[in-house]
C-alpha positions as CSV (number, residue, x, y, z in Angstrom):
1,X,-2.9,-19.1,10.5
2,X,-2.0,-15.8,8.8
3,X,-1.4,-15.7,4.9
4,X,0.7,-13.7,2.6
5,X,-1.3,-11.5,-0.1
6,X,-0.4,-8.1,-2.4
7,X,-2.8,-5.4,-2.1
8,X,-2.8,-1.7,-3.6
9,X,-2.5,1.0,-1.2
10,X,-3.6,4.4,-3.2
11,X,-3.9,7.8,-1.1
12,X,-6.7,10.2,-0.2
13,X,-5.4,13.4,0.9
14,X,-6.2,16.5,1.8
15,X,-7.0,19.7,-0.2
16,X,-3.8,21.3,-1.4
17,X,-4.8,24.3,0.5
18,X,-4.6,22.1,3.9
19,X,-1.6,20.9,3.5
20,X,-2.1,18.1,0.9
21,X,-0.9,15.5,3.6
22,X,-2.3,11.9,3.5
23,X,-5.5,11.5,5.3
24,X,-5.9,7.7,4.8
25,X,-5.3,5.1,1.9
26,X,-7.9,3.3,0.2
27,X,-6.6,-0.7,0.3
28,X,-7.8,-3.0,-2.4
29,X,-7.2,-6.4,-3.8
30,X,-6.4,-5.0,-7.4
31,X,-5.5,-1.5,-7.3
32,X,-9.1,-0.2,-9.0
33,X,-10.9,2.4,-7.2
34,X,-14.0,-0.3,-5.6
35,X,-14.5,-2.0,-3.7
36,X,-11.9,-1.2,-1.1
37,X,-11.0,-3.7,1.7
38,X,-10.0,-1.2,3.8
39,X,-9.1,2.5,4.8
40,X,-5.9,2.6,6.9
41,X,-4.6,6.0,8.7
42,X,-1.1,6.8,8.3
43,X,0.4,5.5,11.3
44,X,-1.0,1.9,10.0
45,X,1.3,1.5,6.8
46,X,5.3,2.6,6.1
47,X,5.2,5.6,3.9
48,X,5.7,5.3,0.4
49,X,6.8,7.4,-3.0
50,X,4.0,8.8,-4.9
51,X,0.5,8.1,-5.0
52,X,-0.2,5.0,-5.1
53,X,1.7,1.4,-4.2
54,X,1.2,-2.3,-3.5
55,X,2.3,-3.9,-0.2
56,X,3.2,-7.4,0.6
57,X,1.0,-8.1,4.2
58,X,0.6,-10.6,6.4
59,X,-3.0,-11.7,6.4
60,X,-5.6,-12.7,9.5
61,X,-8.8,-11.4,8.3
62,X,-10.1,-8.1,6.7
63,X,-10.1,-6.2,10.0
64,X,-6.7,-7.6,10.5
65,X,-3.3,-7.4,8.2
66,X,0.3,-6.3,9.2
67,X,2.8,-4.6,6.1
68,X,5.6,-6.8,5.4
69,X,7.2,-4.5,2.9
70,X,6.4,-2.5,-0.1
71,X,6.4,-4.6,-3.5
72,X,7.0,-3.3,-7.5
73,X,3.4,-4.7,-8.9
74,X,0.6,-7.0,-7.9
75,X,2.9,-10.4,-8.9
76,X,4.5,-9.2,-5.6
77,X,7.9,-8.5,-7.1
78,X,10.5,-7.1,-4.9
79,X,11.8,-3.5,-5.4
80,X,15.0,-3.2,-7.4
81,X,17.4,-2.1,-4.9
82,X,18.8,1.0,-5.5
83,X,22.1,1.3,-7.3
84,X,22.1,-2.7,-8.3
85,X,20.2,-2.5,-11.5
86,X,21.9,-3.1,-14.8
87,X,23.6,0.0,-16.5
């Protein structure tokens, strides 16, 4: 039975001279640099702002976890939505 668990998704890309696209992201259970869980291709996570995010997944085993969505922090807080924030 799959879990829920917040990991840290934090891009490698390529040399500014290339392109600077994102090769892969490193996936972690607390955002530091080792050990990483995991290195997932693009096509394997929804894009994301800047360099660096953590992701709400649905959990079957290290070789095995689907995004759910995109979270603010590792307490797996959800985004403000845009535009209903205080003013």
């Amino acid at each position: 039975m799959p879990t829920e668990r917040i990991l840290h998704y934090r891009r490698a890309r390529a040399r500014p001279e290339d392109g600077g696209y994102t090769l892969f992201c490193i996936v972690t259970w607390n955002g530091e640099p080792a050990p990483a869980l995991a290195f997932r291709r693009p096509d394997q996570f929804p894009d994301f702002a800047g360099e660096e995010a953590w992701l709400r997944v649905r959990w079957f085993s290290k070789r095995r976890f689907e995004v759910i969505e995109q979270v603010s922090d590792r307490t797996g807080a959800r985004l403000a939505e845009v535009g209903h924030g205080p003013h």
